[in-house]
N, C-alpha and C positions, 0 to 999 in steps of 0.2 A: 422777312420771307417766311410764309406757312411751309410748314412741313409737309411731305406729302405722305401718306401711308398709304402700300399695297400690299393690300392684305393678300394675294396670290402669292408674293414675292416671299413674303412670312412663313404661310402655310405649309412650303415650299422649301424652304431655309428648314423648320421647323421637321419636317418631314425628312430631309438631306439628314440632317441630325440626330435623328433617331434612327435612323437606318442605318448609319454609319456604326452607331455603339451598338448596335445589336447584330454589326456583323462582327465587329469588334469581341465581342464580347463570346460568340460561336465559334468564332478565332479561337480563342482562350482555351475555351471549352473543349476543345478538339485539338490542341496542341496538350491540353493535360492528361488526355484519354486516351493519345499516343504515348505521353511518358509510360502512361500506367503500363497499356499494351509491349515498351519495348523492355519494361524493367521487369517484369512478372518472370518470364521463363526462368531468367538469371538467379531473381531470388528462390522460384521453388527448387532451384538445381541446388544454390546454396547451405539451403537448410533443411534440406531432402524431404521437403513436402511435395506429393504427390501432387496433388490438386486443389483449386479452389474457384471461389465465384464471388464476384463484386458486385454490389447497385453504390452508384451515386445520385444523388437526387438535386439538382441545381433551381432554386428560383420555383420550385412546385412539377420541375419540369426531370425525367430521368434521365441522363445525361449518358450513362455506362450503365449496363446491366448484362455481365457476360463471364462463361464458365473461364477457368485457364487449367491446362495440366488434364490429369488424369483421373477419372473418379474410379478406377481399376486397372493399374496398371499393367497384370498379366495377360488378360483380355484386350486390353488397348483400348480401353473404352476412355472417352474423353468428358472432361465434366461439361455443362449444360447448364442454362437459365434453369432447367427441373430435375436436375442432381438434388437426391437429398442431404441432408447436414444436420448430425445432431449439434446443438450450440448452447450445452452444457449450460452455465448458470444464467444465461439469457433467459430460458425457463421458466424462470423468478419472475420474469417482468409478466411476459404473459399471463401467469397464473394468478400476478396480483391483476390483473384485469378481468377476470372471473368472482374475485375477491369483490374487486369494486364495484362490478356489476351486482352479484348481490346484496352489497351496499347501496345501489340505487335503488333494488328492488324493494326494500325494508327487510331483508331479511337475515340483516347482519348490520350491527353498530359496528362504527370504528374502535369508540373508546371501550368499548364491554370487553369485560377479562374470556382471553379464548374458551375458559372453564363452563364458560354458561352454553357454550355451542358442543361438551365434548361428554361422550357417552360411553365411547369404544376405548379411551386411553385415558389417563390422567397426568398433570405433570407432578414428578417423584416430589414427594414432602423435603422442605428445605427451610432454610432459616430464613426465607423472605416469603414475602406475600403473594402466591401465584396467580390474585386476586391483579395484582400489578402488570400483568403477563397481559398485553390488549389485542386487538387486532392490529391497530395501526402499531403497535410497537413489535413485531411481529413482521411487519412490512418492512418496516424500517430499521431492523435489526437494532433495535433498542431495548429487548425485551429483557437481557441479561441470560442471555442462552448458549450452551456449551454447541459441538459441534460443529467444525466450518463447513467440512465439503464434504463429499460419499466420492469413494472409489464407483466404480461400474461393477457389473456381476456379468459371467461371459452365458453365454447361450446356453451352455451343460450346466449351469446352476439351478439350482433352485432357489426362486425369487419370494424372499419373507415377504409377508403380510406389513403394510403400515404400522399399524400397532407391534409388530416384531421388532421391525427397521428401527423407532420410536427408542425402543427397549434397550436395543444395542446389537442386535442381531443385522448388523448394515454390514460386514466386512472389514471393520476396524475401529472405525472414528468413535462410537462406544454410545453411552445412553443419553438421549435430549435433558437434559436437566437445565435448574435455574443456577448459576454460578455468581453472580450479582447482584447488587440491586435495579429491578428494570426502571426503564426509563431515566438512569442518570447517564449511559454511554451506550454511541455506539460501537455494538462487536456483530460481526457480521456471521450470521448462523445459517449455515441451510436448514437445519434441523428445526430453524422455527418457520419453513415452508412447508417443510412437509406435516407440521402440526396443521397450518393452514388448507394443505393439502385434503388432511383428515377431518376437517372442519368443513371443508367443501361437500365433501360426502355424507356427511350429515346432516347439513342442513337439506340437503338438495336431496338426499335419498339415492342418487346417482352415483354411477365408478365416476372416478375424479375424472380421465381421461373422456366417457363419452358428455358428462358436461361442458368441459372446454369445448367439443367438439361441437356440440348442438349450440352454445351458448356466446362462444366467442369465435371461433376457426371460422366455421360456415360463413354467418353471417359478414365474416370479413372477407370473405373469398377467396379461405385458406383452404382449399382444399382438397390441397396434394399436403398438407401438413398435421403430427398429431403425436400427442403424448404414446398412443397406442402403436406398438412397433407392430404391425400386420405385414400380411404377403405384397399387401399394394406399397405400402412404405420400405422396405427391404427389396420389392425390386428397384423400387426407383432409386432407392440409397446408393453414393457411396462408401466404396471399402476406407477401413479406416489402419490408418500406419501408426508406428509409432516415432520417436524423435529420428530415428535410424534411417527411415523411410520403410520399415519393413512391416508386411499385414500383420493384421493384429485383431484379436478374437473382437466383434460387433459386442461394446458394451451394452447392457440393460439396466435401469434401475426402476426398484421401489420408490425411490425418491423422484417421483416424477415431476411433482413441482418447482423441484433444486436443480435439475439436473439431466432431464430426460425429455425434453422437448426435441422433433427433429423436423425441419424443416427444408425449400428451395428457395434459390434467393430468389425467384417473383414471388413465390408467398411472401417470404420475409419483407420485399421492398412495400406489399398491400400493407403490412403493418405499418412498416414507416410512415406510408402517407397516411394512416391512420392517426401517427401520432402527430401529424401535425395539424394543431388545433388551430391555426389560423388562417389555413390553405380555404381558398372561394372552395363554393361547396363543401365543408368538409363532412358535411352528413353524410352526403354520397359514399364516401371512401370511409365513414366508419360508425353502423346503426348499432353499434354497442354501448360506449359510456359515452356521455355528451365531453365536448372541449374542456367546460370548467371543473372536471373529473381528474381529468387527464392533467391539465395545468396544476393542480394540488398535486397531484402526484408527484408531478417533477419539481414541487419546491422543496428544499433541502431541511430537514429536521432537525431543529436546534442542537438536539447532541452530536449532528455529524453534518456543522458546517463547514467553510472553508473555499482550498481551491478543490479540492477532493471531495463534493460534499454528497450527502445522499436521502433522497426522499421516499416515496411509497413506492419501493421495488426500480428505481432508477438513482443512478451517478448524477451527479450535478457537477460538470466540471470546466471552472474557468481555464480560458486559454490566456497565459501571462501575456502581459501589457496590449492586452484587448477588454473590448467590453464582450467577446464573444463566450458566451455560457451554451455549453453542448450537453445534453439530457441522453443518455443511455447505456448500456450493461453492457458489459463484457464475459466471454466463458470460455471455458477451457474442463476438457476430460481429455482421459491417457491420449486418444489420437482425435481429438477434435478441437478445432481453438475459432472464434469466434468474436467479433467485434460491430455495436449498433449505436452510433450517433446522429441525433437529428438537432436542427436549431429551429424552433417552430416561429421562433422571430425572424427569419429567413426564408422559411421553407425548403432547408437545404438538407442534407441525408448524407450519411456512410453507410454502409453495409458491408463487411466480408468475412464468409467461411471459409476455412481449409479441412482439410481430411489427413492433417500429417498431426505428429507431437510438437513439430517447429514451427509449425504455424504463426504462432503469437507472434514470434522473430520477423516473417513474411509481412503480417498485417500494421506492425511496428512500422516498416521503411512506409508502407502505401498511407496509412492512417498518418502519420506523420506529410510527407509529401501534398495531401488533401488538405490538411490544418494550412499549412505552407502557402497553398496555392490561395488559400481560403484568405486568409492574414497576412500574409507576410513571413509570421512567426514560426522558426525552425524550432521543434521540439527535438529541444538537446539527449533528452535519456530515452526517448527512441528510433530518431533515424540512427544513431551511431550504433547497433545492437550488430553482433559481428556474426560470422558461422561459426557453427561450434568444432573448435581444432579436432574432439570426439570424432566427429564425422571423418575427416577428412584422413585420422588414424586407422579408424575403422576400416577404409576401402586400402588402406596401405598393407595393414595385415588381413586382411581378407583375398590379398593381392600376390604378397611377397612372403609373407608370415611374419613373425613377432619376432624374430632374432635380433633385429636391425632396429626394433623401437625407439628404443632411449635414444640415443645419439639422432634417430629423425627428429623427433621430438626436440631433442636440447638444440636442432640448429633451426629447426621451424619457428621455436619460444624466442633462437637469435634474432633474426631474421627477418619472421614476416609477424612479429609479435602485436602490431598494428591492425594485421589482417585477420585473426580468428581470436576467438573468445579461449580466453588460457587458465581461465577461474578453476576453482578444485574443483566443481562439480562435473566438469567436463571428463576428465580420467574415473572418476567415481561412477559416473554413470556406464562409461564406457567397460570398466572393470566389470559391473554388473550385467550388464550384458551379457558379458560371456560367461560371468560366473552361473547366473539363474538360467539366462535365455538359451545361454547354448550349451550350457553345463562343462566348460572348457577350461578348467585351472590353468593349464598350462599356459593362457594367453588371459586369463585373468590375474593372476598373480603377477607378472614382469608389468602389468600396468598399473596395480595399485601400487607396486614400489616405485615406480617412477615418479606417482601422485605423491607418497610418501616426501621423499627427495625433494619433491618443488615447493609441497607444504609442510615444514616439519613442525608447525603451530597451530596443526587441525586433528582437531578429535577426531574426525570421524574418517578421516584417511588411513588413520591406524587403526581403529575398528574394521572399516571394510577388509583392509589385507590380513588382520586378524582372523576374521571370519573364515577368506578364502585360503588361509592355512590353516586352520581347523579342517576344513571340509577334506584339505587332503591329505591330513592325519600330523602335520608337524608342529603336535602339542606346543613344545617349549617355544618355540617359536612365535607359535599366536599368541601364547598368555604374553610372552615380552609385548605385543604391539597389544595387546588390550590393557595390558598394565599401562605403557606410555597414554593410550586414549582416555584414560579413567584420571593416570594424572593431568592430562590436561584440562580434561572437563567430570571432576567429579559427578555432574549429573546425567553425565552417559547409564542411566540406568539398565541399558542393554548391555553394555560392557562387564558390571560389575557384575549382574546376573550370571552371565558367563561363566566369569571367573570364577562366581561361589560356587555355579554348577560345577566345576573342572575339577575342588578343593580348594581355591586357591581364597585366602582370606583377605578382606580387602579393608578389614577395621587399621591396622595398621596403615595403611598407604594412603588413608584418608586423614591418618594424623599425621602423615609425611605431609602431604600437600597443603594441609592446614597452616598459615600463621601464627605465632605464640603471639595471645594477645593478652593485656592486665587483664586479671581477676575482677578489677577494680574499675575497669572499663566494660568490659561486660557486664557488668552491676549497672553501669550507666545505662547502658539499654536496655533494662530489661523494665515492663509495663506496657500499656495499651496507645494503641494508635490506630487513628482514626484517620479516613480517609478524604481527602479535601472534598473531591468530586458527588461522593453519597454518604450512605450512614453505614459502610460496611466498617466495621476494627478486625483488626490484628491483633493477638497477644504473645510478646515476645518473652521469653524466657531464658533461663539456662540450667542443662542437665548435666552435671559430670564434668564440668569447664567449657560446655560444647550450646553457642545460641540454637533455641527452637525459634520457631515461628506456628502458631497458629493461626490457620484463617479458612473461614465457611467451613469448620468443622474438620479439619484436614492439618495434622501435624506436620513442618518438614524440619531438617538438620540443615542449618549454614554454617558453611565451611568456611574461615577468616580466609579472605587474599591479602587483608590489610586492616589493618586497627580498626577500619571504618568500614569497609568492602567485604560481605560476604556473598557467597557462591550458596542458591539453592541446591543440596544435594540430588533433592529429587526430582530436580528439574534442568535445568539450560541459566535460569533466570539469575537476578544478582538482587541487593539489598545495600542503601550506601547508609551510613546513619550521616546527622550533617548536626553539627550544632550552627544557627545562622548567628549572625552580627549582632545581632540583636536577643540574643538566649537565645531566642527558640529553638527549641530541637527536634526533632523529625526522622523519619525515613525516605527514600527514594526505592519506588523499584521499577520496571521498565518503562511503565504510561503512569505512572500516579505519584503526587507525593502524598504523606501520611504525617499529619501531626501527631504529637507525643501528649498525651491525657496529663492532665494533674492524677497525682498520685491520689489512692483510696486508701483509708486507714479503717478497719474493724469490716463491719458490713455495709458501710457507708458507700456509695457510687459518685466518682471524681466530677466535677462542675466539668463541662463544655469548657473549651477554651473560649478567651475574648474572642468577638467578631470583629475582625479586622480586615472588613471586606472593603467593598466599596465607599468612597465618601458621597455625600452632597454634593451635586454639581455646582461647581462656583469656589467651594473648598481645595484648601490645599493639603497636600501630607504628602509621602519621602517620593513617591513616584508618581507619574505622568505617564501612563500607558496610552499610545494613540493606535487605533487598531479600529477596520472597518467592520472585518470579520473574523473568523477564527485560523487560524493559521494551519492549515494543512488538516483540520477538520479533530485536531492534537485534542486531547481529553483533557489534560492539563497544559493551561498556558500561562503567560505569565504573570497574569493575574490572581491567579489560582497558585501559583508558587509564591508571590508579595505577600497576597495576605496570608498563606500558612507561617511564613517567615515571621511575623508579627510587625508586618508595616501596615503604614496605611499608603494607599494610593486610591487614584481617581485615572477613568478609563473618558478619551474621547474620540471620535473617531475625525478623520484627516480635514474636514473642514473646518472644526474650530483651530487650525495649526493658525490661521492667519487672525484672529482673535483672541485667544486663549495668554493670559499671560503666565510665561513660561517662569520669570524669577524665583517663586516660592518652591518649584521644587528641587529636590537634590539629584534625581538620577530622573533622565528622560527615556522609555524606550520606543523604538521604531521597530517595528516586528517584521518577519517575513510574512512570505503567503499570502500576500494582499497583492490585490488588481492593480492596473498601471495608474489610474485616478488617483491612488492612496500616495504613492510614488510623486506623482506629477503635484500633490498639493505639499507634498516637502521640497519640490524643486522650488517651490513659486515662492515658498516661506525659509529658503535654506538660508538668508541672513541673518533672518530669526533666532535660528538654531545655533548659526557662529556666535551671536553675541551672546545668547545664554550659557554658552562653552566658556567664552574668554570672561565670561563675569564670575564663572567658579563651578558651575553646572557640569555634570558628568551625562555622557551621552553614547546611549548603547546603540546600535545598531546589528538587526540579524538580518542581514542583504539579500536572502534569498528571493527570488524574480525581481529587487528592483535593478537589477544586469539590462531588463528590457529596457530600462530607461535611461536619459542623461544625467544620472544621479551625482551632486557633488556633497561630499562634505566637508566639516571645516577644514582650513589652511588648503584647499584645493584639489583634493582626492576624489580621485575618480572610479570607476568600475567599468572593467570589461567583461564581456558573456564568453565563457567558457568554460563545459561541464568538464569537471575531475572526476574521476572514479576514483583518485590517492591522493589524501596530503602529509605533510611531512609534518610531525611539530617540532619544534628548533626547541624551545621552553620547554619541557616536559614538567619540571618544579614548578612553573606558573600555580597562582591560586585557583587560578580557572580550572588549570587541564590536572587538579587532584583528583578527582574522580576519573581518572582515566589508569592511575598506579603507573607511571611510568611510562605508559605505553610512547612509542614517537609514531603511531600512520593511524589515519582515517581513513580507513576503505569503505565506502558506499557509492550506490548508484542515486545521485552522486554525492562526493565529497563535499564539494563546493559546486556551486552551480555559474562561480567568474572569479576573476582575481581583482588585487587594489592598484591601482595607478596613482603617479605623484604623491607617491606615499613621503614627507615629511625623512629626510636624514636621521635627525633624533627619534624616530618611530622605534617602537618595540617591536620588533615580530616578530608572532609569535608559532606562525604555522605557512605554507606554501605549499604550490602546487609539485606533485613528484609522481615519473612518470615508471614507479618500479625500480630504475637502474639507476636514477640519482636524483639530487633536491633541484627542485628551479626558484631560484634565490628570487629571479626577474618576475616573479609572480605570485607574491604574498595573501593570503585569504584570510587571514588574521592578524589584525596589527591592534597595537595601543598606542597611544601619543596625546600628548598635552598640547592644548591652545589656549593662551591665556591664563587665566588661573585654571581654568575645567581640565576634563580628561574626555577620550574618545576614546569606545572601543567597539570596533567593526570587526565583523565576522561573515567572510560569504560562505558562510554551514548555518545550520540550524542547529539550535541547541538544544534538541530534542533527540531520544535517540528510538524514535516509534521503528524504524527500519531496520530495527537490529543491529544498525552502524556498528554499533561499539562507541559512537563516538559520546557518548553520555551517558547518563544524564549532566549536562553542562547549564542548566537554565540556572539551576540553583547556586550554584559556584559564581555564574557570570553574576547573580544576584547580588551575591554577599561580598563578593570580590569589589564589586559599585560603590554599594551602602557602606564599607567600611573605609574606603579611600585611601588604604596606604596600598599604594602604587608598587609593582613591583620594577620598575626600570628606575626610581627615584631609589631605592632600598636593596 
């Protein structure tokens, strides 16, 4: 029998079928537009933001584009599609779009040192080459430049000159200088914008502001939008609040290309479709820099790859266990916050401003929610972001008065401790408040003792109520809580100040807090150290029984917390010294390790150490790093720690797992921060990796994002996705958690990012998830255990402590801890 076709019946079919998923799909679209619509009021009542404005952009198509709340709430005025919004270091991005235009123009190289474009300013003479300082490093915050962000200057100011702001005449942050060597990391500068800023004007001849304006605004059909705060952009602005909800002076800045951009979000959403380079027509929607401009832009710069990673004035950031990579900035000033992602392989968009200090809180649930809707994929460290308990004290004593606080407080922390944000900064700020804003001791003071009470192992809780007895004359009293502050964090250097102002001497109480450490062991430290990452050294010394440290020209004092552990004085920061497995010896300090120089004898200068980098692909040596890309965009990773250590290893990324033969080496690592792909090719080769375990092989594992996945390892362990803020460590003498001195909790956002399942009976554990009020045994994020002859050791943390954790530096201990193999559950 022939077949018969009818191609009506097809046409037809074919037609039913498209119709159907494009009602479907409008469905979607309109059931998520409602979420957004019923969850907004709640949240800006939440986190007492006033008002704000969304664009989403679905398929090339804008799906939401709509104000919510108040763009002045005395008035009653409501925000609007042409509310304006300044959106702080988003700034950045446009201004590098001026940048790159004249880049297109010829009238600006990328790679030329900013010096050849600069007339009016210079950068300050330093120990490195400002020759090094480019345009694109400069974009890409790689140039080695101090400065992060500018406070705002209020309307009664007088607003310095670029070249003032440059100087250090910005309101605090101090003078643009070179502090590293450029182009080995990135550190993210606003103050190499507004070098770019003043590079703008010179080359063009133009104020910064009316070039944007003619050159990039216009043409895109910005304009209701402008660096320049005029009568036409201040009427159409909204007011701006602070965290509280309360008005707050219209910041200004100098720093216009950091900081000082204000926009509507239909201007803002013209941009978006601007940025996407692969939208039909996209000349239409953007006759400023062509697509393949814009696409460089948003590829991510070697020094700051990752899941976090960042290219010419844009984020480059994967979304865990997807292939989805989202390109755009984020910003934040006292009362503006700010959020801009697009997928140009989609054609898909975020946008949203607020006009509160809580904002970022607000755009946390929706930005998240939109990822969700987009993926699948719940972002753990920002839907979960709570109100802040601040708030909700605030309206209680503003209400009742302050008599009755503590006890509200201690049964709110019982009680609804799930439901607001309890961290110290919440009483800190709230204290502040009243101490500056309303100038009210009396209701500032009963708060910082209560923050006191809840944290009594924070510096700066005892500073602040320090201060606000001072202010109200009860000398003895403050110097006790500035004493306690200073002993907790010798580099409270506002503390100490105080105190010397007051009389009060604080050379003693820096040798109270100090460690006795050998004479003989300080002698071990003392010589040059070089920095893995570039060519910057340290030279470490000793004065009096007391380590210095030298570096870029700048002497400090470290205070012993431990034989091996010291405390910058003049600073926050720490110092671990580490002899590894292998001799080698070194330093640790928050993002970098630093090898130890051969000694120099006479006038002689000490040989480089061995190169103990990378091998020959095909070679074997002590490690097996398999790694896609760079792990949370980390400056040192664990390649970077191996070879300082004096190992050798060999780096390959997750395709050769199912090739590569694994026998020759002694310690394997599987790193965090990698995409679901890097994950899914250890799912497919995890038998692999058991026999190399039970044959004698040691196998590290830092689990972070592969929670997205079905991840097993050897003897059947598994992982579940769930973010900690606290884990518990059970081992505190483990060899790993020595650089920790004791410590038992890991508080970060987050802790761990899941726990271990089917974890092995003989397992070591070594750490778990803890909810504050006690340990959860049922949920382990750090274990050790043997299979076979090998050993296994998993961690759902990173062993990195770029976040402040606390919880490290741990890379180098997990290292040595490997390479050495006596086991601490066997011992």
């Amino acid at each position: 029998m022939k077949s018969i076709f009818l191609p009506g019946l097809a046409l037809l079919l074919s037609l039913t079928s498209t119709t159907l998923a494009q009602e479907n799909q409008e469905q979607s679209i309109a059931q998520f537009v409602s979420e957004i619509d019923e969850k907004m009021p709640q949240l800006l009542q939440d986190f007492s933001v006033p008002g704000a404005a969304i664009a989403i952009i679905e398929n090339g198509e804008i799906v939401l584009q709509k104000g919510y709340g108040f763009s002045d709430i005395e008035n009653e005025v409501k925000v609007d599609t042409k509310t304006g919004f300044n959106i702080g270091s988003i700034s950045k991005t446009f201004a590098a779009w001026g940048v790159m235009k004249l880049v297109q123009d010829g009238k600006l190289d990328l790679d030329a040192p900013a010096e050849k474009y600069l007339s009016r300013w210079h950068l300050p003479e330093s120990e490195f080459d400002s020759n090094e300082v480019t345009i694109r490093r400069l974009l890409s915050h790689t140039a080695g430049l101090s400065l992060h962000g500018y406070p705002g200057w209020s309307p009664t100011d007088e607003l310095p000159t670029i070249e003032e702001s440059l100087n250090g005449k910005n309101n605090g942050p101090g003078r643009v200088e070179i502090i590293m060597e450029p182009g080995t990391r990135y550190k993210y500068s606003g103050g190499g914008y507004t070098i770019l800023q003043l590079i703008i004007e010179e080359v063009t001849g133009q104020k910064f502001e009316d070039y944007m304006q003619s050159q990039v605004l216009d043409p895109l059909g910005m304009t209701n939008s402008s660096y320049k705060i005029d009568d036409k952009i201040m009427t159409a602005s909204s007011s701006e609040y602070d965290s509280f909800g309360e008005a707050i002076d219209f910041e200004l800045f100098t720093a216009q290309a950091a900081a000082g951009f204000h926009t509507t979000i239909e201007d803002f959403t013209r941009f978006a479709y601007a940025n996407l380079y692969r939208i039909k027509d996209h000349e239409k929607h953007n006759p400023v820099i062509p697509g393949n401009i814009i696409e460089q832009m948003m590829k991510p710069v070697p020094q700051a790859e990752g899941r976090y990673g960042y290219g010419l004035a844009y984020f480059v950031e994967s979304i865990p266990g997807t292939s989805v990579v989202l390109r755009g900035h984020r910003g934040a000033n006292t009362g503006w916050q700010a959020i801009f992602h697009v997928n140009p392989e989609t054609n898909d968009g975020f946008i949203m401003v607020t006009n509160g200090g809580g904002g970022q809180r607000v755009y946390y649930h929706i930005f998240s929610a939109w990822v969700r809707w987009q993926t699948g994929v719940r972002l753990e460290d920002w839907h979960r972001a709570k109100p802040p308990i601040a708030n909700k004290l605030k309206s209680i004593v503003d209400s009742t008065g302050i008599d009755d606080i503590a006890a509200i407080y201690t049964e709110l922390k019982k009680n609804q401790s799930e439901e607001y944000d309890f961290s110290e900064s919440q009483l800190n700020n709230l204290g502040c408040y009243y101490m500056y804003d309303k100038v009210d001791l009396e209701k500032a003071i009963p708060i910082f003792k209560i923050n006191v009470e809840a944290f009594p192992n924070a510096f700066n809780v005892f500073d602040s109520l320090g201060e606000a007895l001072l202010k109200q004359g009860a000398r003895e009293e403050a110097i006790e809580n500035y004493m306690t502050s200073v002993k907790l964090n010798p580099g409270n250097k506002n503390g100490v100040k105080v105190l010397n102002d007051l009389g009060v001497s604080t050379d003693d109480l820096i040798k109270e807090i100090s460690v006795a450490v050998d004479a003989q062991v300080l002698a071990g430290y003392v010589g040059r150290y070089k920095v893995s990452s570039g060519g910057s050294t340290m030279t470490i010394q000793t004065h009096e029984g007391v380590l210095t440290a030298e570096l870029y020209g700048q002497q400090m004092n470290l205070i012993a917390e431990s034989a091996a552990r010291f405390r910058v004085l003049e600073d926050e920061s720490t110092v671990t010294f580490f002899t590894a497995a292998t001799g080698r010896k070194g330093l640790w300090t928050r993002q970098s390790i630093w090898g130890k120089l051969p000694e120099t004898t006479g006038d002689s200068v000490g040989e480089e150490p061995e190169d103990h980098s990378a091998l020959e692909a095909g070679s074997a040596g002590d490690f097996l790093i398999f790694r896609n890309t760079p792990s949370w965009g980390r400056s040192t990773d664990f390649a970077d720690v191996v070879g300082e250590l004096g190992c050798k290893y060999e780096k390959r990324e997750s395709s050769a797992m199912a090739d590569v033969d694994l026998s020759p080496y002694g310690v394997i690592i599987i790193p965090g921060g990698q995409l679901k792909d890097f994950y899914n090719d250890y799912i497919s080769n995890a038998a692999r990796f058991d026999d190399y375990v039970a044959s004698g092989g040691t196998l590290v594992l830092e689990l972070n994002w592969a929670q997205v996945t079905s991840i097993m390892l050897p003897r059947g362990v598994t992982m579940a996705t769930h973010g900690a803020l606290e884990n518990a460590i059970l081992v505190p003498d483990h060899p790993i958690f020595l650089p920790l001195l004791g410590k038992r909790l890991i508080q970060a956002h987050w802790a761990s990012s899941g726990y271990l399942q089917d974890v092995p009976s003989d397992a070591l554990i070594l750490a778990v998830e803890s909810n504050g009020e006690e340990t959860l045994a049922d949920r382990p994020t750090f274990i050790e255990y043997s299979h076979g002859k090998g050993r296994v050791i998993a961690a759902c943390q990173c062993f990195h402590d770029g976040d402040d954790s606390g919880r490290g530096p741990l890379m180098e201990s997990v290292i040595s801890y490997a390479l050495a193999k006596s086991w601490a559950a066997e011992n």
